[in-house]
C-alpha positions in Angstrom: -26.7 -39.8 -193.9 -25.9 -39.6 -190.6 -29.1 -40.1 -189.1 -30.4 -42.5 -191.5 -27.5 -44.9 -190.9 -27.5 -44.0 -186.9 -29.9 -44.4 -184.2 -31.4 -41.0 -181.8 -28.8 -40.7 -179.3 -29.8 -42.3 -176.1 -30.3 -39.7 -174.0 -32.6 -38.1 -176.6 -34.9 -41.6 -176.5 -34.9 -41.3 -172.6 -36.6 -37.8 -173.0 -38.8 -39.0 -175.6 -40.4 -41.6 -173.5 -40.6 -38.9 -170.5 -42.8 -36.8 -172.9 -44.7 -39.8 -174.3 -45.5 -40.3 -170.5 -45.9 -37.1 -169.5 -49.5 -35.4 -168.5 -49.9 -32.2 -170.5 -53.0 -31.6 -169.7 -52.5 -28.6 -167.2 -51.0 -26.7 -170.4 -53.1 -27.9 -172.5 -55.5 -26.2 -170.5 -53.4 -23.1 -169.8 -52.8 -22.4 -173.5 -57.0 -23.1 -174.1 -58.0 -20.2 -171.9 -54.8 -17.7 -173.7 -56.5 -18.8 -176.9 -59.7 -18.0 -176.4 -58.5 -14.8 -173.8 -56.4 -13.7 -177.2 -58.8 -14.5 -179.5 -62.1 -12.5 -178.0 -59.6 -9.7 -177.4 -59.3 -9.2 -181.1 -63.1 -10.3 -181.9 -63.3 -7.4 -179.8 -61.0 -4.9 -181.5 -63.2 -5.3 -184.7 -60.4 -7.8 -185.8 -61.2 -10.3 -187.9 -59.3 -14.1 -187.3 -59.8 -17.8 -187.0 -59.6 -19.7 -183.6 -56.5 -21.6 -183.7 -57.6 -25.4 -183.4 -53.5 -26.8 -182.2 -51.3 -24.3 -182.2 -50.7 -21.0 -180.7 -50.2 -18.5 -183.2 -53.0 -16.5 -184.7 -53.4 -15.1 -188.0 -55.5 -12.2 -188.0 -56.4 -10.4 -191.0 -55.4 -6.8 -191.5 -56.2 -5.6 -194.9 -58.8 -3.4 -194.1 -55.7 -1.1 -192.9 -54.6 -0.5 -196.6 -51.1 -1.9 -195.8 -49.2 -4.1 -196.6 -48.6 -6.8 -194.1 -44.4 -5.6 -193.5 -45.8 -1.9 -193.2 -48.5 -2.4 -190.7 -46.2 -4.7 -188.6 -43.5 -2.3 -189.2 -45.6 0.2 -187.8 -47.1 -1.4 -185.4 -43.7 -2.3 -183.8 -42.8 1.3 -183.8 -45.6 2.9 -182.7 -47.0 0.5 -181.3 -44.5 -1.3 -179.5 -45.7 -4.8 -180.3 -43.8 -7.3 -182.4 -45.7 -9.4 -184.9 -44.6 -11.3 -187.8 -46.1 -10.1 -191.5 -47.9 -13.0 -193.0 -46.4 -12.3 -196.4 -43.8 -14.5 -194.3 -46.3 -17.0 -194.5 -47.8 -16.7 -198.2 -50.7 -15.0 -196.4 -50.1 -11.3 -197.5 -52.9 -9.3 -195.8 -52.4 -10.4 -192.2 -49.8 -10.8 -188.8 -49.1 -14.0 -187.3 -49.9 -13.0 -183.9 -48.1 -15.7 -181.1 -50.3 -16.6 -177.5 -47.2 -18.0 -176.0 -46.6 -15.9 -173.5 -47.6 -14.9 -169.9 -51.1 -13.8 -169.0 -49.9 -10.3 -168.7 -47.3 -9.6 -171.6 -50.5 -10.8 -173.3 -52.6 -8.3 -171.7 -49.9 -5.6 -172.1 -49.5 -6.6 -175.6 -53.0 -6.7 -176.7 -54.0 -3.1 -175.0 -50.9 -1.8 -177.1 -52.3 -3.3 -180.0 -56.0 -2.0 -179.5 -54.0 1.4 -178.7 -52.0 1.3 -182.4 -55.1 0.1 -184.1 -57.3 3.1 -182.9 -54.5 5.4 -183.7 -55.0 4.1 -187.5 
């Protein structure tokens, strides 16, 4: 009720307009090149996923494992070191949500630990 009788708070509509006129575009950029870094990474693994088009999460497929999606992340976070999220989180039983939104090098780290746990299988 609240907010449909009240306004934003002011301070909130001040930021607002700051991002409105704000230009992303060096991040834009930044988070293009950990896409496709990410994504050829896996391509490369043998894994199979889409190119994310807007945000940055992948979802790569993992049911040529034989697991189900909480076991191989379950797995994968203890042998492998690397959190992921199950799809079945997602409704997409049969893959990991896999997140690009970190730093060039966790990503590297994370991906050769991955690549490491995958071989392993």
């Amino acid at each position: 009720h609240q907010y449909c009788v009240t306004s934003v708070p002011s301070f909130v509509q001040r930021a607002c307009v700051t991002a409105l006129e704000t230009d992303t575009s060096e991040v834009v950029e930044i988070f293009r090149k950990r896409r496709d870094y990410v994504y050829q990474r896996l391509i490369d693994m043998g894994l199979d996923v889409e190119k994310p088009e807007g945000a940055f999460y992948m979802f790569v497929d993992i049911r040529k494992f034989g697991m189900d999606s909480n076991t191989f992340c379950t797995r994968m976070l203890k042998e492998g070191l690397v959190g992921v999220i199950p799809g079945i989180h997602f409704g997409t039983e049969g893959f990991m949500r896999l997140s690009y939104c970190y730093s060039d090098a966790d990503l590297k780290e994370g991906l050769d630990r991955i690549e490491k746990f995958i071989q392993s299988l």
